[in-house]
C-alpha positions in Angstrom: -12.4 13.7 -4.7 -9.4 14.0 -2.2 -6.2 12.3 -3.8 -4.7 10.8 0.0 -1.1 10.4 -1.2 1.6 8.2 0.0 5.2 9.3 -0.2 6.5 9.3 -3.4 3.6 9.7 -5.5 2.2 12.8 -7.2 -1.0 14.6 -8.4 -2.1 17.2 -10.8 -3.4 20.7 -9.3 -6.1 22.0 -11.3 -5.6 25.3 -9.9 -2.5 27.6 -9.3 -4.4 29.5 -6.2 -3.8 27.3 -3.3 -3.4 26.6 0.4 -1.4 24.2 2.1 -2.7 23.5 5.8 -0.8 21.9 8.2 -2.1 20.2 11.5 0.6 18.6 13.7 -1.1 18.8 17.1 1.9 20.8 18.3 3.4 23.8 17.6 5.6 23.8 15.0 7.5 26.1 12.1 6.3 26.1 8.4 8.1 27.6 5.3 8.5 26.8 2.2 11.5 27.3 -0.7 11.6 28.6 -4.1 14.2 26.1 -6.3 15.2 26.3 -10.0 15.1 23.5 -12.1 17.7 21.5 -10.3 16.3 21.6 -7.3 18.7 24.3 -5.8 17.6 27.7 -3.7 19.6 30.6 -5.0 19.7 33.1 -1.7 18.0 33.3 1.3 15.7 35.7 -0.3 14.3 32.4 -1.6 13.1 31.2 1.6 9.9 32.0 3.0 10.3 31.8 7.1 8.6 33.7 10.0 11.2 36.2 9.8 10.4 36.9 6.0 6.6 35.4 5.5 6.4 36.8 1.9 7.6 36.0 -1.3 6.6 36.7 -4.7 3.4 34.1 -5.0 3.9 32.7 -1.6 3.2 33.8 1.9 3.6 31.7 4.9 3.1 32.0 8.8 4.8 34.4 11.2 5.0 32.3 14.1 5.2 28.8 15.3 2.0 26.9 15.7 -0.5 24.0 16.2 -2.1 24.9 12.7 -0.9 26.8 9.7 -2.3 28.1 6.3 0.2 28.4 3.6 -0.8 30.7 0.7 0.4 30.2 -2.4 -0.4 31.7 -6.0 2.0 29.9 -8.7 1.2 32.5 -10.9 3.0 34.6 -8.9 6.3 33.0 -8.7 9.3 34.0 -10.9 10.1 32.5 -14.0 13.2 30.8 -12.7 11.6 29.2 -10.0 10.3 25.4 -10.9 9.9 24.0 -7.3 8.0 25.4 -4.2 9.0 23.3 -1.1 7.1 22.9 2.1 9.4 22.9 5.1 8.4 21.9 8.8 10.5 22.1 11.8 10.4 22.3 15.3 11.2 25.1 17.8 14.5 25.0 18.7 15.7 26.0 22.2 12.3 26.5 23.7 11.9 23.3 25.6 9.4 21.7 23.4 10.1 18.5 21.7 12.9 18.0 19.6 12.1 15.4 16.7 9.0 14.5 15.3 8.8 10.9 16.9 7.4 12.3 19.6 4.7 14.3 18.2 1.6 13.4 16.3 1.9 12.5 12.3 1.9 16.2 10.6 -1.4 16.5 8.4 -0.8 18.0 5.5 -3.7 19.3 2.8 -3.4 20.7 -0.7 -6.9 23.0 -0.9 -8.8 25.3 -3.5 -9.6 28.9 -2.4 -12.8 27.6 -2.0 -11.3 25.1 0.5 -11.8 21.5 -1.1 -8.8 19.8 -0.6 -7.2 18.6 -3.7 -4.9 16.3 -2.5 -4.1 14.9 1.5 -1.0 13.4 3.0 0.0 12.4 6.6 3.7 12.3 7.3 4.5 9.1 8.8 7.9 6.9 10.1 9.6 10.6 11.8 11.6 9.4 14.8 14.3 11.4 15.1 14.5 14.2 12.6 13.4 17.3 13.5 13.0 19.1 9.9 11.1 17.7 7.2 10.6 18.6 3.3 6.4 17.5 3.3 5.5 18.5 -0.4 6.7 20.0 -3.1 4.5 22.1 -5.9 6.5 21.6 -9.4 6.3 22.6 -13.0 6.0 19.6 -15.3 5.8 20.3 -18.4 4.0 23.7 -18.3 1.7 22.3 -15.8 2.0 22.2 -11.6 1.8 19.3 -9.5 2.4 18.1 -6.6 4.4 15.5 -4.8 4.3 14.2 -1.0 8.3 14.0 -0.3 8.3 12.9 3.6 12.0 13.4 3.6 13.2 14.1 7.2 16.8 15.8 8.2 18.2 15.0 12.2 20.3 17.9 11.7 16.9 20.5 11.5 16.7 23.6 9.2 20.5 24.1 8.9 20.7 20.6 7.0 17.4 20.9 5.3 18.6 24.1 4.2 22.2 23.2 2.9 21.0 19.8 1.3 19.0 22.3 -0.4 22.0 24.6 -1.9 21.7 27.0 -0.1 25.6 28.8 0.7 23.9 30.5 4.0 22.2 27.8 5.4 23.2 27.8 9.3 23.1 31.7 9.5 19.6 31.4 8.1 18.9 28.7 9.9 19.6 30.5 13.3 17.9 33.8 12.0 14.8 31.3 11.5 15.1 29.4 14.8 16.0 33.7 16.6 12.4 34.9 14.8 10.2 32.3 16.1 11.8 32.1 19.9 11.0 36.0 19.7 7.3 35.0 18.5 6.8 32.8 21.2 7.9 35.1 24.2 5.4 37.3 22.6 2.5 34.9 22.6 0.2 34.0 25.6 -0.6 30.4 26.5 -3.6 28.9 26.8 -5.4 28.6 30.1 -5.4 25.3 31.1 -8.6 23.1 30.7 -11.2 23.4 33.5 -12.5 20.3 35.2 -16.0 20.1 36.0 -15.6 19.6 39.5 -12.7 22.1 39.6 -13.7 24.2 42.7 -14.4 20.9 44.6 -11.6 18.5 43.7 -8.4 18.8 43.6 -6.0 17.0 41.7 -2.5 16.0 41.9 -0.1 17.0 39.3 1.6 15.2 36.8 5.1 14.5 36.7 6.4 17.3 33.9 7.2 15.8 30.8 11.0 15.4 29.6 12.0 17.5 26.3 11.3 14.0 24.3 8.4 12.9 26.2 5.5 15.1 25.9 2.5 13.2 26.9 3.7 12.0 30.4 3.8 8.4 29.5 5.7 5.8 28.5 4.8 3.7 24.8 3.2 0.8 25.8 5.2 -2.5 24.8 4.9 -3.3 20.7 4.1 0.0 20.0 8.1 0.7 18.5 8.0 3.0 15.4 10.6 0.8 13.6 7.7 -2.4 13.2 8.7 -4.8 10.9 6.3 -5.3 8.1 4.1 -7.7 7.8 4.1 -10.4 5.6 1.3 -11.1 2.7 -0.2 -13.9 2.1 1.1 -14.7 -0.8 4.7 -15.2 0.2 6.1 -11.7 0.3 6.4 -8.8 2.6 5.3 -5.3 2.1 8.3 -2.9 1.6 8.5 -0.4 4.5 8.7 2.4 1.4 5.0 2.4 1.1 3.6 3.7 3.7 0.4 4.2 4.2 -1.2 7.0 5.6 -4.5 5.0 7.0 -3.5 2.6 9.5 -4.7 3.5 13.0 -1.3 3.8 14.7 0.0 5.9 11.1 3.0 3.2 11.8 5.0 2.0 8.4 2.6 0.2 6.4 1.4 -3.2 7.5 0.2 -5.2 4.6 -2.6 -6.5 6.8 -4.4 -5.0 9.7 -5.7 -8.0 11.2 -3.8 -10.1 12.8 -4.1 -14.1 12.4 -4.1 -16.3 16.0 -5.5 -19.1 17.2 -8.9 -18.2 18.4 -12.0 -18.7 16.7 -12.5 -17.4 12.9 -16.1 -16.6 12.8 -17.4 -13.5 12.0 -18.9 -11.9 15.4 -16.1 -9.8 15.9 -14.7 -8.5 12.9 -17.8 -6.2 12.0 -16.0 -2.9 12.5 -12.5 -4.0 12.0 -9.8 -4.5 13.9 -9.6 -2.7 17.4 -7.2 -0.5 18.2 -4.9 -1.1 20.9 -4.2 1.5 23.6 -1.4 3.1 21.9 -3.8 3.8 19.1 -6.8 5.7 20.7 -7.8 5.8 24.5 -6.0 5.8 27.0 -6.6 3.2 29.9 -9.6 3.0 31.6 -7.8 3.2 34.7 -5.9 6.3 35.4 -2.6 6.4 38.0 -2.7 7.7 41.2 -0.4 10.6 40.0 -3.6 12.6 37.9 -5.0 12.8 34.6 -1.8 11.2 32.3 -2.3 10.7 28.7 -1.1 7.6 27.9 -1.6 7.8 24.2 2.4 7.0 22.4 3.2 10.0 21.7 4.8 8.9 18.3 1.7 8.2 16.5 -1.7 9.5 15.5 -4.1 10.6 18.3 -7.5 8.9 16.3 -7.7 6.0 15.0 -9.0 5.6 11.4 -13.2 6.3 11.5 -15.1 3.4 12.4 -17.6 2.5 9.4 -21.1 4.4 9.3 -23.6 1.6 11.2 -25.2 0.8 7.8 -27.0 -2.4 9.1 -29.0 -3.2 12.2 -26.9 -5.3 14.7 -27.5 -9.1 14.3 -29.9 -10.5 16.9 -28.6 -12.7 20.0 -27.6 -16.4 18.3 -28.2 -15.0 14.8 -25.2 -14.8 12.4 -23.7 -10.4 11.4 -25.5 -9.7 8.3 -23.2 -8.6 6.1 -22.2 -5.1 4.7 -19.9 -3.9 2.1 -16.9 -1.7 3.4 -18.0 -2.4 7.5 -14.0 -2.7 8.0 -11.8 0.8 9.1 -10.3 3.1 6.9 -10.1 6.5 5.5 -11.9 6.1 2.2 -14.5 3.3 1.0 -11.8 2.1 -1.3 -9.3 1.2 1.8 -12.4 -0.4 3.5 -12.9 -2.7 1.1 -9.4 -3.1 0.9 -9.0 -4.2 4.2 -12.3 -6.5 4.6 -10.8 -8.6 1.6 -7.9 -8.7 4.0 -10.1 -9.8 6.7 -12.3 -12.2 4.7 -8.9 -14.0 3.5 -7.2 -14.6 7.1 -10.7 -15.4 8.3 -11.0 -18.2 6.2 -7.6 -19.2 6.5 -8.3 -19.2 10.0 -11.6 -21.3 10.3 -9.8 -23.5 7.8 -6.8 -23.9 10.0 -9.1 -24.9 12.7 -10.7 -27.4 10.7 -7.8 -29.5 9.6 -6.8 -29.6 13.3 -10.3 -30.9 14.2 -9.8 -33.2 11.8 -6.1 -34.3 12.7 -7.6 -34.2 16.3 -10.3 -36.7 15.7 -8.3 -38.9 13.7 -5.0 -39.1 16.3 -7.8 -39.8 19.0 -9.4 -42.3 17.1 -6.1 -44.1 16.6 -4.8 -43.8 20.2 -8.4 -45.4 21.2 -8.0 -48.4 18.6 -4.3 -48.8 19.6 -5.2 -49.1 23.7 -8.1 -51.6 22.7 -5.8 -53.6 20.2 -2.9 -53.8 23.2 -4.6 -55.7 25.3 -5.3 -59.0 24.3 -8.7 -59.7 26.1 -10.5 -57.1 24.5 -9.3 -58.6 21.0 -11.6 -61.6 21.9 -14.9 -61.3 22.0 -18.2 -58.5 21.6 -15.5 -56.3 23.9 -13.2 -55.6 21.6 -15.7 -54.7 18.6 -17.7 -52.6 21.1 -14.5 -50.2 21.8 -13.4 -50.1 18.3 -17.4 -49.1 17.3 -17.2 -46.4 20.2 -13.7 -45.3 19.0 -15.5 -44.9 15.6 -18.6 -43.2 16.4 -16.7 -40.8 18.8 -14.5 -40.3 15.5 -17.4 -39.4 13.4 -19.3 -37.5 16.4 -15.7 -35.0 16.1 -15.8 -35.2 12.5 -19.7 -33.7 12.5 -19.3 -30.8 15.0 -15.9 -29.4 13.3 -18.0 -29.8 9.9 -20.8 -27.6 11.2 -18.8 -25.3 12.6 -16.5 -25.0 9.8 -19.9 -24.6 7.7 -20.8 -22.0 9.5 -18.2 -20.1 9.3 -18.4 -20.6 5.4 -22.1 -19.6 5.0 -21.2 -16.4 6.7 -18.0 -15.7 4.9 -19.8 -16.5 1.0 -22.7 -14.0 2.1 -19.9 -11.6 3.0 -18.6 -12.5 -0.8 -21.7 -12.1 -2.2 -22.3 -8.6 -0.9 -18.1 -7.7 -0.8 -18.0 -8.4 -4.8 -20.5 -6.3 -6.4 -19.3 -3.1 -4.5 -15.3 -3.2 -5.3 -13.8 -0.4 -7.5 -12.8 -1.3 -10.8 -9.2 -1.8 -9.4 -10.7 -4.7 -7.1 -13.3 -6.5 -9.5 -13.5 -9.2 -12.0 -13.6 -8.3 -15.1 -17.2 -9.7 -15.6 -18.1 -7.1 -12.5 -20.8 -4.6 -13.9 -18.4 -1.4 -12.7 -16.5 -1.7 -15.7 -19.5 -0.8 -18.0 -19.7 2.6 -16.1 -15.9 2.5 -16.4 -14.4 6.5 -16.4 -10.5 6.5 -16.7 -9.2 7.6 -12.8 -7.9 10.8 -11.6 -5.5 9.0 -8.7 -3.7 5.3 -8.5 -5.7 3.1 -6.3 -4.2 1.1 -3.1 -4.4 -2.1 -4.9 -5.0 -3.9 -8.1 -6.3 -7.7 -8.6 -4.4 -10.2 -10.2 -6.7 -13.1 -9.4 -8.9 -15.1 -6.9 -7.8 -17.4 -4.2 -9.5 -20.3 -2.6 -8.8 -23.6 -0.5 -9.5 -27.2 -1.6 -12.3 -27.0 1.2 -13.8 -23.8 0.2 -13.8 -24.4 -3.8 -16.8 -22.5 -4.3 -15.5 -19.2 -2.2 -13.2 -17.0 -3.4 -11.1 -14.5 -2.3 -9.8 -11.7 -4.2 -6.0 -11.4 -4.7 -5.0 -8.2 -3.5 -1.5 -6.9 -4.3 -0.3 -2.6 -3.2 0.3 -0.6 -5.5 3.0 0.5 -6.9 4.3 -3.1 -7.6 6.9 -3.9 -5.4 7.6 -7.3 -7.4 7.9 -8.5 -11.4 5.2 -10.9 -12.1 6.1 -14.0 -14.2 3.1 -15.6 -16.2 4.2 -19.6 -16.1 3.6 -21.0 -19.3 5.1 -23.9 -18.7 3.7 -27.0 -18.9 4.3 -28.2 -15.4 1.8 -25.4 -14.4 -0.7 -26.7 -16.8 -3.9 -29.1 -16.2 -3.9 -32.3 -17.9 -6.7 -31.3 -20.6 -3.7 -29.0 -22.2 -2.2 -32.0 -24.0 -0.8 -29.2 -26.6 2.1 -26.3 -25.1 1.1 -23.8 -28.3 -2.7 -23.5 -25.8 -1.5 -23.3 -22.8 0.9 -20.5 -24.1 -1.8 -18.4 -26.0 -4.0 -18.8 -22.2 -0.7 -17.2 -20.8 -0.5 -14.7 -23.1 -3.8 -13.9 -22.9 -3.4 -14.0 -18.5 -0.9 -10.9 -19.1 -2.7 -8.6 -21.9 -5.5 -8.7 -19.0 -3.4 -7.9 -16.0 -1.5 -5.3 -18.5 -4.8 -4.0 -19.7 -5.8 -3.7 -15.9 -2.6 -2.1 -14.5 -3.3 0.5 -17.3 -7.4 1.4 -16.6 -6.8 2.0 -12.9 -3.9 4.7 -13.9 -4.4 8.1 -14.6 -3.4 9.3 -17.9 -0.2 9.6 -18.4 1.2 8.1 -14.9 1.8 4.4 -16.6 3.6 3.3 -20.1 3.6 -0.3 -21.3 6.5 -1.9 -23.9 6.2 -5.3 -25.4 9.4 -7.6 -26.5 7.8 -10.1 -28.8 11.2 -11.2 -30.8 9.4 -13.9 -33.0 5.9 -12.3 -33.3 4.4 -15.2 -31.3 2.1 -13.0 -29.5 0.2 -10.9 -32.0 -3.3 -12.4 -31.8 -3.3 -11.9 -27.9 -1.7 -8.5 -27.9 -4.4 -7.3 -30.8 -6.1 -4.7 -28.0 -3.1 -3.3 -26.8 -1.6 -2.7 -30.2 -5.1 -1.5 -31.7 -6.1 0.6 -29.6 -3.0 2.5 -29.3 -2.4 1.8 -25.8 1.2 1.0 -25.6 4.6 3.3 -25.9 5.4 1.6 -29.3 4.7 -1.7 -31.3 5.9 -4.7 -30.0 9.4 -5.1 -30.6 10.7 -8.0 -32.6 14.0 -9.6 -33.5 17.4 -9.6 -31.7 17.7 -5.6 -32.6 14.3 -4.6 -31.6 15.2 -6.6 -27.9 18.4 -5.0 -27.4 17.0 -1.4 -28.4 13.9 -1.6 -25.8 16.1 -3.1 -23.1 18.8 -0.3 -22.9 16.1 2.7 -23.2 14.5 1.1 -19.8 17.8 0.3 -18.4 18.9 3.7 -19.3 15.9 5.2 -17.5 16.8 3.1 -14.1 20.2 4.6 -14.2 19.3 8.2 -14.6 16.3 7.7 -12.0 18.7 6.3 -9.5 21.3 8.8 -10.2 18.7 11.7 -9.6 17.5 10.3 -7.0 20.6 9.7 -5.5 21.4 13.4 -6.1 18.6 14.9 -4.8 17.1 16.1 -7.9 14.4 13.7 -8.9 13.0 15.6 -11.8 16.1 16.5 -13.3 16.1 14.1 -16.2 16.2 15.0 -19.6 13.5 15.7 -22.1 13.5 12.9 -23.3 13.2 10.3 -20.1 9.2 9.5 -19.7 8.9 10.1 -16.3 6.0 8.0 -15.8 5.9 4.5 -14.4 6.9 1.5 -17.1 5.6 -1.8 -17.3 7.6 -4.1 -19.7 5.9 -7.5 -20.8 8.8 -10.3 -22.6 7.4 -13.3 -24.3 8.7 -15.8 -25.8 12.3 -15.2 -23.6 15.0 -16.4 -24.2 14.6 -16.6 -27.8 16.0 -13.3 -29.2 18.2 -12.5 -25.7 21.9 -12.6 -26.3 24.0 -12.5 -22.9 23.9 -8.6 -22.9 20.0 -8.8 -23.0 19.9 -11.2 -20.4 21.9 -9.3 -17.8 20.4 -6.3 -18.5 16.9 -7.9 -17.7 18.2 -9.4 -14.9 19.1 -6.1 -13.9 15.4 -4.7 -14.7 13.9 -7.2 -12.7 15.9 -6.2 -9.7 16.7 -2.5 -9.7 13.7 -1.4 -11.6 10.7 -1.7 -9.3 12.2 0.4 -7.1 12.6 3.7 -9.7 9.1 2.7 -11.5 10.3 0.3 -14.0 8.2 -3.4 -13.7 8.4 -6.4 -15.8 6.2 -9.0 -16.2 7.4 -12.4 -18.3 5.8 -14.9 -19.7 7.9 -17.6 -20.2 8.8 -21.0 -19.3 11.4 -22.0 -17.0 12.6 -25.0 -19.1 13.1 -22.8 -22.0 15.7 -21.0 -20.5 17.3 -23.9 -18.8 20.7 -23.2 -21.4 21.8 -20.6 -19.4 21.9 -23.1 -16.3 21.8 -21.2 -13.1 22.7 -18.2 -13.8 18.6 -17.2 -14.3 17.4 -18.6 -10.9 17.7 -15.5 -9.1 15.6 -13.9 -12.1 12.7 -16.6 -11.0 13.0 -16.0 -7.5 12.5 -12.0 -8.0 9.4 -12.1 -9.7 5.8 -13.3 -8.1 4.2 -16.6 -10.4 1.4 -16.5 -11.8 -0.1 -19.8 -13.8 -3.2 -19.0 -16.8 -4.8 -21.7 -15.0 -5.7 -22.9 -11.5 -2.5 -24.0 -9.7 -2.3 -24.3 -5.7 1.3 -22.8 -5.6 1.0 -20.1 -3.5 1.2 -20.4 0.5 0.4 -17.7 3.2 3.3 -17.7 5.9 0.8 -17.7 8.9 -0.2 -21.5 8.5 1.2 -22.7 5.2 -1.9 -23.0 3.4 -1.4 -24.0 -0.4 -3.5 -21.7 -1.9 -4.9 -21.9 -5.0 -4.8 -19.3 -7.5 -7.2 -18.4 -10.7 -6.4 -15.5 -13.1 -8.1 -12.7 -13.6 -9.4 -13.4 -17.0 -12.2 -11.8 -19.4 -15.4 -13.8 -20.1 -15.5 -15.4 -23.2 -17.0 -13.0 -26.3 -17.1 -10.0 -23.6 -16.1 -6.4 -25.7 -15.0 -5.3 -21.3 -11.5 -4.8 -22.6 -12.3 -3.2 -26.0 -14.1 -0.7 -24.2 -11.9 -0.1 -21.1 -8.7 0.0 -23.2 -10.5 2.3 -25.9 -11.2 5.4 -23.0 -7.6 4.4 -21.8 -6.5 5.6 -25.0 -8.8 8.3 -25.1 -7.9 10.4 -22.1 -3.9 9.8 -23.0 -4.5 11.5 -26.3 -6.5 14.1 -24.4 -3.3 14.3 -21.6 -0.9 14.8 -24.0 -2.4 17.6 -25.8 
């Protein structure tokens, strides 16, 4: 199976005979650089460019073009070398386009020899560079993997080059840019396209495109690479760091791909997702008077993502869509599903929507109709008046009726959706009483998205909605143990903590099973042992870094090994050397769950969590408390900002969390194992398993 990275994220190669193709729709340059450890290129015998195609273990194209082949044997490469970098750039000086926003997403694809692609990534949010690092191939720990980088340079090849370390950068640069202008003079173009009605019409020619505009036409309005992101419906926005290589207009990554309006919520129209707007696909059905012009943008992908395969028959006229698992767009059955959970919750935040305004409807009219009958003092004596207040009623309850039905409707559809929606999500996706986890294999590639619950509406109690959050987490979680997020059966705190403690050993259990080995680590602070019973699987199984740590030393040791790992990431990352870190550093991602704070947190402790919570997400270091507000209330305000980072969670149903397109109050159920099920035994057992086995 294809791993379809994002930027940022890597994947093992099982081979070290590869090819790296490259689709960009428009002719452009591909290298690639040999690097030591620390990321530097020694010479420009190092580089691999159409004026040099071959290196030891590497050979590249000798010309600009369309498509290109990379071949590389890793093997084959020197000792020294512990980086191969692939470079694209455009033509410079031959009156083709001059930065990437202007040209279709580059397609990049990691393949076997054989040709099955091991791992796919699309190069997304270019606008004005006009060389880009796409991958990189690097040793890690006497194995090669592979990394999609994305990072763009305005100043082309010469700045690529020198942020590289190279001492020659512009002279090779301009020896680069000299060999593929000579390539090009040398090349014959393609004959233009032949109409079928070529020797009988004639048609008018288009305007010649500008060095920036190669399409002929101009973006249609909302269409701006720099989008703002979307929010979720849970009360945060998407970062624009993860993008996503699967949305139709390959635009920064939208945390929806529906959008939520006014109209009506049923579910007629959502069958094959969301349709793409003119910017994303075809062009107008009406052409200009000036000849064919593609109106496509030209900054974003040509297709859209593949419409589902037509899996059911179409719904007869006045009969309701049957329903299909993964009928929405996307690249990959997991991002369908992915984005009809999306659909199914703004659909019913929708319909719901639409019923409460019904209802305030009905019941404004009905009081504007009592109120005019009740003004005039005639029709307050007499059969008049009690025949206009009984009219003003039954016109009331006439209101009432057809927004129930309709709301109804929409219902019945959107639980048969559910009921066909739940049994086919990925483990990543599904309840832990889901039969998927009995066939349970330890994954190969991180998902799009891991489950931390369900959502539902006080109308729509017995539909739920899976809660969806991207991975990697771009927030801490905070398990409230509190007992203002408790129901009133919890007369005693000591259950509703144990239910909270039990809430995060799932979601910790579940964050590791959809991992591949060796990509996540989990740590436990326990200072005063509270926790033991419900961190039993974790510790028994031999699923976390270490044993919980206890006491005031155990806190303080755990703390400044993570907070020592942010400040190296950061530091290499500022310095353009992510894997230079030292032996010891786990480079893997690191999820750190505190109970019981702040009991075993002196003021050190406390600001260096603080400073987890904030800077850690973004270098692969996440936290997830379970705690209770009032607990830490000492400290006085100093911790609010702490609460405010992270995204609450209750371990039982609360309606705390709203959805910024009508304000909903959603509310939210963990995602909790069934009583007496041996799920997590066996899912944290094969974790545990394939680490050994990844470590070997």
């Amino acid at each position: 199976m294809t791993a379809e990275l994002v930027r940022g994220q890597n994947h093992p190669l099982p081979e070290v005979r590869l090819e790296v193709r490259v689709s960009a729709g428009k002719p452009i340059v591909a290298g690639a650089t040999l690097s030591d450890e620390h990321g530097k290129v020694h010479g420009a015998d190092w580089v691999a460019h159409p004026g040099a195609p071959t290196l030891p273990g590497l050979k590249v194209s000798r010309q600009a073009a369309a498509d290109h082949r990379l071949a590389v044997d890793l093997d084959a490469v020197p000792q020294a070398v512990h980086r191969v970098s692939v470079l694209l750039a455009l033509p410079s000086g031959v009156g083709g386009p001059v930065r990437f926003g202007t040209v279709a997403a580059p397609f990049l694809a990691v393949t076997g020899l054989d040709g099955t692609e091991v791992a796919s990534y699309t190069i997304t949010g270019l606008d004005s560079e006009s060389a880009v690092v796409a991958l990189e191939l690097y040793r890690r720990q006497g194995a090669w993997k592979v990394r999609a980088v994305g990072q763009g340079y305005a100043g082309g090849l010469a700045e690529l080059l020198t942020d590289q370390g190279l001492p020659e950068a512009r002279q090779l640069a301009g020896r680069i840019n000299e060999a593929v202008a000579q390539g090009l003079a040398r090349s014959v173009a393609a004959p233009p396209p032949r109409t079928p009605d070529a020797d009988r019409h004639r048609h008018a020619a288009a305007p010649a495109p500008g060095p920036d505009q190669t399409h002929g036409g101009t973006a249609p309005q909302g269409t701006s690479g720099n989008a703002s992101p979307q929010q979720n419906p849970y009360g945060t926005s998407e970062p624009q760091g993860a993008t996503s290589s699967y949305s139709a207009a390959a635009a920064q990554d939208a945390s929806s791909p529906y959008t939520v309006g006014p109209q009506d919520a049923t579910r007629s129209d959502r069958g094959a997702g969301p349709q793409p707007g003119p910017a994303a696909t075809d062009p107008p059905a009406a052409a200009t008077a000036g000849g064919p012009i593609n109106y496509t943008h030209p900054g974003r992908r040509a297709a859209a993502p593949p419409p589902p395969p037509p899996t059911a028959p179409p719904a007869q006229p006045g009969q309701p869509t049957q329903p299909v698992a993964g009928d929405a767009t996307g690249w990959s059955m997991d991002e369908r599903l992915y984005n009809q959970v999306w659909g199914m919750f703004e659909d019913l935040a929708r319909t719901t929507a639409a019923y409460r305004s019904a209802v305030d409807f009905a019941d404004a009219r009905m009081e504007q109709e009592l109120d005019k009958v009740l003004s005039d003092p005639r029709s307050r004596i007499g059969g008049q008046g009690d025949a206009a207040r009984e009219a003003a009623r039954a016109q009331h309850t006439q209101l009432l009726d057809r927004a129930r039905e309709a709301f109804d409707r929409d219902l019945a559809q959107l639980r048969a959706e559910a009921d066909v929606v739940e049994p086919a999500l990925p483990p990543a996706y599904a309840r832990w009483d889901n039969p998927v986890w009995h066939g349970y294999r330890v994954p190969m590639e991180i998902p799009m998205a891991l489950r931390l619950g369900d959502l539902h509406l006080p109308e729509s109690d017995n539909l739920r909605i899976p809660m969806l959050v991207r991975l990697p987490l771009e927030r801490g979680l905070w398990i409230d143990s509190g007992p203002e997020s408790g129901h009133a059966s919890f007369a005693d705190s000591g259950e509703l903590r144990a239910l909270a403690l039990e809430t995060a050993t799932a979601l910790a259990a579940r964050i590791l099973a959809v991992h591949p080995p060796g990509e996540f680590s989990v740590h436990v602070i326990d200072p005063a042992g509270t926790g033991a019973s419900a961190f039993t699987p974790l510790v028994q199984t031999g699923v976390l870094a270490a044993s919980p740590a206890a006491g005031a030393a155990g806190v303080a040791d755990v703390l400044a090994r993570l907070t020592q790992r942010v400040d190296l990431v950061q530091m290499a990352v500022r310095g353009g050397a992510p894997d230079a870190l030292p032996s010891g550093i786990d480079p893997s991602e690191q999820l750190l769950i505190v109970n019981d704070f702040p009991h075993g947190f002196d003021d050190r402790a406390v600001t260096q969590l603080r400073y987890l919570a904030d800077e850690g997400p973004a270098v692969g270091v996440h936290l997830m408390m379970v705690a209770d507000r009032q607990d830490a209330a000492a400290y006085g305000p100093l911790l609010d900002p702490l609460w405010r980072s992270l995204l609450r969670l209750t371990p039982v149903p609360d309606d705390h969390l709203a959805d910024p397109w009508v304000g909903h109050a959603w509310t939210y159920e963990p995602a909790l194992v069934p009583p007496g099920s041996q799920v997590l035994q066996h899912v944290l057992t094969q974790v545990a398993t394939a680490r050994r086995s990844w470590n070997r």
